[in-house]
N, C-alpha and C positions, 0 to 999 in steps of 0.2 A: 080704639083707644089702647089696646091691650096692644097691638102690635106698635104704636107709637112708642108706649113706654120698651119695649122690648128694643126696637130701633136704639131710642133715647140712651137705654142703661148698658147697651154693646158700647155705645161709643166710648160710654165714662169708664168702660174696662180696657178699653185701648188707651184711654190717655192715663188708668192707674196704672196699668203694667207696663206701660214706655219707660223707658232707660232716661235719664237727664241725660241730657247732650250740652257739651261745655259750650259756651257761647265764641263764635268763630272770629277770632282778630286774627287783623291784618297788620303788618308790620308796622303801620302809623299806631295805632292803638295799644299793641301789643311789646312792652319793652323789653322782653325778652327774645323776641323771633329774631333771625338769624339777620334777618333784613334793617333790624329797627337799631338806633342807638345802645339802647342796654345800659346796664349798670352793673356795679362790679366786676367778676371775674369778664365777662361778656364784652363791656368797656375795654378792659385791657387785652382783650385777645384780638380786640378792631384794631387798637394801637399799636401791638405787634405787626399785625400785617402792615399798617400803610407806613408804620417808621421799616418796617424791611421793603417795600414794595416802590417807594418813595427815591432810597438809597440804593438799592442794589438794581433799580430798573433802570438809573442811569447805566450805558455800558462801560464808561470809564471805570465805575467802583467797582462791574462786576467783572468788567477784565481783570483790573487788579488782584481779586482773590482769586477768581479759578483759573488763571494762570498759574497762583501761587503752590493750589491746592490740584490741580490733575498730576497725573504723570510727567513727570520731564520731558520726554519722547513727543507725545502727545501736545502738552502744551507750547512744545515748540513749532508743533505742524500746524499749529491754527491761525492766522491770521487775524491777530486781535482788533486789528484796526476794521477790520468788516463787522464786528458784533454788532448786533441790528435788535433791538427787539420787536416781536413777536406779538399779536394780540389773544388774548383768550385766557381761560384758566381752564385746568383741568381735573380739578381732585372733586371729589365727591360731594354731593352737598353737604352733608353729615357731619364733614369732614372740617366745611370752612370754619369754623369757630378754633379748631385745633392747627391747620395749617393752611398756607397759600403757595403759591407759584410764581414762576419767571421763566419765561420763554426765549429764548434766544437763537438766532442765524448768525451762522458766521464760514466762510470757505476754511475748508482743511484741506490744505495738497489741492487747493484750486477749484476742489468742491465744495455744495453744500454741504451743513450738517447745523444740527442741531443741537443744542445745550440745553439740559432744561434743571432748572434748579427748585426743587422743592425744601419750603422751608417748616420744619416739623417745631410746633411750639406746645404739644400737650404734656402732661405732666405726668404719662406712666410709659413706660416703651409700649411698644406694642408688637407682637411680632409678627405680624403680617404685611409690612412695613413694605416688604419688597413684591407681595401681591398688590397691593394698590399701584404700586408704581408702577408696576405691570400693565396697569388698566389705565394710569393715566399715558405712557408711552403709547399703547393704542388709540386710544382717541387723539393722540399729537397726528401720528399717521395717518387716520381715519381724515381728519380734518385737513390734511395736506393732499389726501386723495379725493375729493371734491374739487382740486382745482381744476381749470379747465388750460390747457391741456391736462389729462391723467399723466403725471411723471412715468417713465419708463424704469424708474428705478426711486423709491424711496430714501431719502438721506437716514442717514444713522444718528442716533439719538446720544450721547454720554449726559446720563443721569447724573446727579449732584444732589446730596440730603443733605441737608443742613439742621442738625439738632439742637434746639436753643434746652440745654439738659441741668439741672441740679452736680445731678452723676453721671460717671463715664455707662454707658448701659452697654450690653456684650449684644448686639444687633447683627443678623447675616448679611454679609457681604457681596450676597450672589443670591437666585433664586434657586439655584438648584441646593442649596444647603438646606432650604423647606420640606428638599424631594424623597419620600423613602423611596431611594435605591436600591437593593441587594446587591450585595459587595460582588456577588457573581455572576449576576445581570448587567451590570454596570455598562460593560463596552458596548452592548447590544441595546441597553435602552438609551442610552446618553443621546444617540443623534435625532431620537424620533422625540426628544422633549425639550420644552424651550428656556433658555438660559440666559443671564446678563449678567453683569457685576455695577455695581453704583460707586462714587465716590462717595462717602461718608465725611463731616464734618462734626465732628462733637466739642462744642462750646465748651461743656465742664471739663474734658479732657486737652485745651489748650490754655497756656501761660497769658497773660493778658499782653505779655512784651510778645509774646509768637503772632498775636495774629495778625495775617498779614493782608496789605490791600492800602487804599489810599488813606488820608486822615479824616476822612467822613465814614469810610468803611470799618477801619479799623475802630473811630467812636463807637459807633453805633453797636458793634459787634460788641464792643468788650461793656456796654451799655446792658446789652442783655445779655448777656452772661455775668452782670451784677444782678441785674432783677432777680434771678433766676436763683442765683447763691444769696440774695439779702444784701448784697453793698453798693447798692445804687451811689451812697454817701462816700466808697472808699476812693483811697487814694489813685490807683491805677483810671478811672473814671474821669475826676479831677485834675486831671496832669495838664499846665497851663500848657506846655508847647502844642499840643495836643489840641485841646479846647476853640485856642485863638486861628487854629487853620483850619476851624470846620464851619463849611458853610451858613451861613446863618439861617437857612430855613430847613437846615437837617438840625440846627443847636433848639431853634424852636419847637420842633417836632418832642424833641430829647427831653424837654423844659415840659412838655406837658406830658407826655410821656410817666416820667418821672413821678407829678403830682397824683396823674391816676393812679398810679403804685401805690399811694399813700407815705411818702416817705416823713420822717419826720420833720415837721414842719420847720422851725429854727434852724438844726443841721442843714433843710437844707439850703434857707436863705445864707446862714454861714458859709454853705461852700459857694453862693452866687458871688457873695462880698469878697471872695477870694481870688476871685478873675483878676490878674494882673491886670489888661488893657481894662482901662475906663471906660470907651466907648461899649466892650460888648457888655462889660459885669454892669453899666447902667440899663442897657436895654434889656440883657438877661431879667433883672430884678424887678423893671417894670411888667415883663411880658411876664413874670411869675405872679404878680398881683392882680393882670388880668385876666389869666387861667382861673388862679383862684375864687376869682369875683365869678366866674364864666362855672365853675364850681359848683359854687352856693346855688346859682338860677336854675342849674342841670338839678337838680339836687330838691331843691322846693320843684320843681319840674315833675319829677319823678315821683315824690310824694302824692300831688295833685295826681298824678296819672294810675296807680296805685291806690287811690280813694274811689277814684271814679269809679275803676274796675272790681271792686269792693262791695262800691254801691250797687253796680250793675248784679251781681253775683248775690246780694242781700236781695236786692229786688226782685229778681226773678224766683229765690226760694218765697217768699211771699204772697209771690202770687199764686206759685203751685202749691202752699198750704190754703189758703182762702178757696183756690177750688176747689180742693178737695173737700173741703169744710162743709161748704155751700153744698159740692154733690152729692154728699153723704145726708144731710140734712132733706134735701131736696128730695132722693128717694125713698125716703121713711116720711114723707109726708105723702108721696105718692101712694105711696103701699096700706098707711095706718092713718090719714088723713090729722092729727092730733100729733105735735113731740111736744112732751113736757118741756116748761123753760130750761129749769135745771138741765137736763140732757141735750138741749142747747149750747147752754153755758158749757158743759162741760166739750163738749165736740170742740167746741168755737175755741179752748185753751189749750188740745191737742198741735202742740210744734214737730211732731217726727211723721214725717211724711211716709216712711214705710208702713205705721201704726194706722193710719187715713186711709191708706189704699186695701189694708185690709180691713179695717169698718166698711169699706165701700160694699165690699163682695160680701161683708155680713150682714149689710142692711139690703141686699138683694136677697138673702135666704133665710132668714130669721123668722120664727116663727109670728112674732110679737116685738114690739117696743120694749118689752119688759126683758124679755128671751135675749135683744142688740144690748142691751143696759149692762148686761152680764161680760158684754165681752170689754167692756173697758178698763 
């Protein structure tokens, strides 16, 4: 008997001194994981990606800009008409909520090479910027060296960052500006360390008349780079000539887009109503009232999903007070065969689960019922 309860009252110390462990969702249940829809900031960082992934994965849009934006030299050696995209992503997972990618092939001087355009949308610079890229140019390689044949020679990579930024942010240029050097070492260590340079694109630091690329590119771009600065509503956005020669399922993207942002609501049906052509400003205005509607159900959606998990999270702390309750009780009847009601009642009103797990270990050593009374 004596060894049962000893059994019995180890285990109830294993399960008072165990840690809570948070309950494990998976991206369906879970509206926050990187996987799952989301809400707020979360929402519009999926939006970001597929209104850029969407647009600049055609290679029409993205010849247009990085033609605009390489070097002259350079963007004249490449054969724009081969750009091909590429399958894969390659930034870190960490990472997908703040930015995504675009892969591209295309011959320069008759060979291959590669393009790869990363597009950074988080909200403080970071300066490690050019070590990631780092890391994602090796797994471009990495991945290209699985093919079957083994290439006798890897293509060359030109890196492209593109900053969706508030402000112009003073970001390196090159990896070796991370490197401490010694100005007297230099010649000597320079060949034995690895080096690149990126092209840089910074949104806040271009005119909304500069940017340059097709009229779905050029939307889209100066689209976010209003998000960014607050004028989703302004005028350079709204420009009919502009407007009326963007595809209609980049203008739809833009139209929900938009809504996730939260803009304000009237403004921006005002700027729908201001579409010259009638055909688009009617379909515009409908497809804004069945975002909205689309809206409201995400929305009661996420409430309901956010109760559940609420409940779940209630519930579980419930039941780890009830047992506790229960095995505190249950050992003081082991021990003392007799607990007064009151000292019942009062266990049974104890809600702080730290306060239960130590009654537990004091109804193991206590001298007496009267001796556990004292510790509450």
């Amino acid at each position: 008997m004596v060894g049962q309860l000893v059994n019995w009252f180890l285990r109830l110390l294993d399960f008072a001194s165990a840690e809570r462990k948070p309950i494990a969702m998976d991206a369906e249940n879970n509206p926050d994981s990187p996987e799952a829809g989301g809400g707020g900031k979360d929402a519009l960082a999926q939006a970001h990606d597929k209104l850029f992934k969407v647009t600049f994965g055609d290679p029409v849009n993205a010849a247009a800009l990085l033609r605009a934006e390489l070097p002259e030299a350079l963007g004249a050696a490449v054969d724009w008409d081969s750009l091909r995209p590429e399958k894969g992503s390659f930034v870190d997972s960490r990472f997908r909520r703040s930015e995504t990618d675009l892969l591209f092939s295309a011959k320069v001087m008759g060979r291959e090479a590669m393009l790869y355009v990363l597009f950074e949308h988080q909200s403080t610079r970071d300066p490690r910027m050019m070590f990631r890229l780092l890391r994602y140019m090796s797994r471009i390689w990495e991945d290209l060296g699985v093919r079957d044949p083994w290439p006798a020679k890897l293509p060359p990579i030109l890196p492209v960052v593109l900053f969706q930024n508030a402000e112009v942010w003073q970001v390196p240029a090159s990896l070796a500006e991370l490197l401490d050097v010694p100005a007297e070492m230099e010649d000597a260590l320079r060949p034995f360390l690895p080096d690149f340079m990126c092209r840089t694109l910074q949104l806040a630091g271009m005119d909304y008349e500069a940017i340059p690329g097709t009229k779905a590119g050029v939307f889209v771009l100066r689209v976010m780079k209003a998000e960014r600065a607050g004028g989703l509503l302004d005028d350079p956005v709204w420009e009919n000539d502009l407007v009326m020669q963007v595809p209609q399922e980049i203008l739809h993207m833009v139209l929900r887009y938009m809504l996730g942002a939260d803009v304000d609501r009237q403004a921006f049906e005002d700027r729908l109503s201001g579409i010259q052509d009638a055909t688009i400003r009617n379909k515009a205005m409908t497809l804004a009232q069945v975002y909205r509607q689309e809206g409201r159900q995400e929305g009661r959606q996420e409430g309901r999903q956010e109760g559940r998990q609420e409940g779940l999270q209630e519930g579980l702390q419930k039941g780890q007070l009830n047992t506790l309750r229960e095995s505190v009780l249950d050992l003081l009847r082991n021990r003392f065969q007799k607990v007064p009601d009151g000292l019942v009642e009062a266990v049974c009103e104890i809600a702080d689960l730290d306060k239960l797990r130590a009654l537990l270990l004091r109804a193991a050593s206590c001298a007496d019922v009267e001796n556990f009374t004292k510790g509450l």
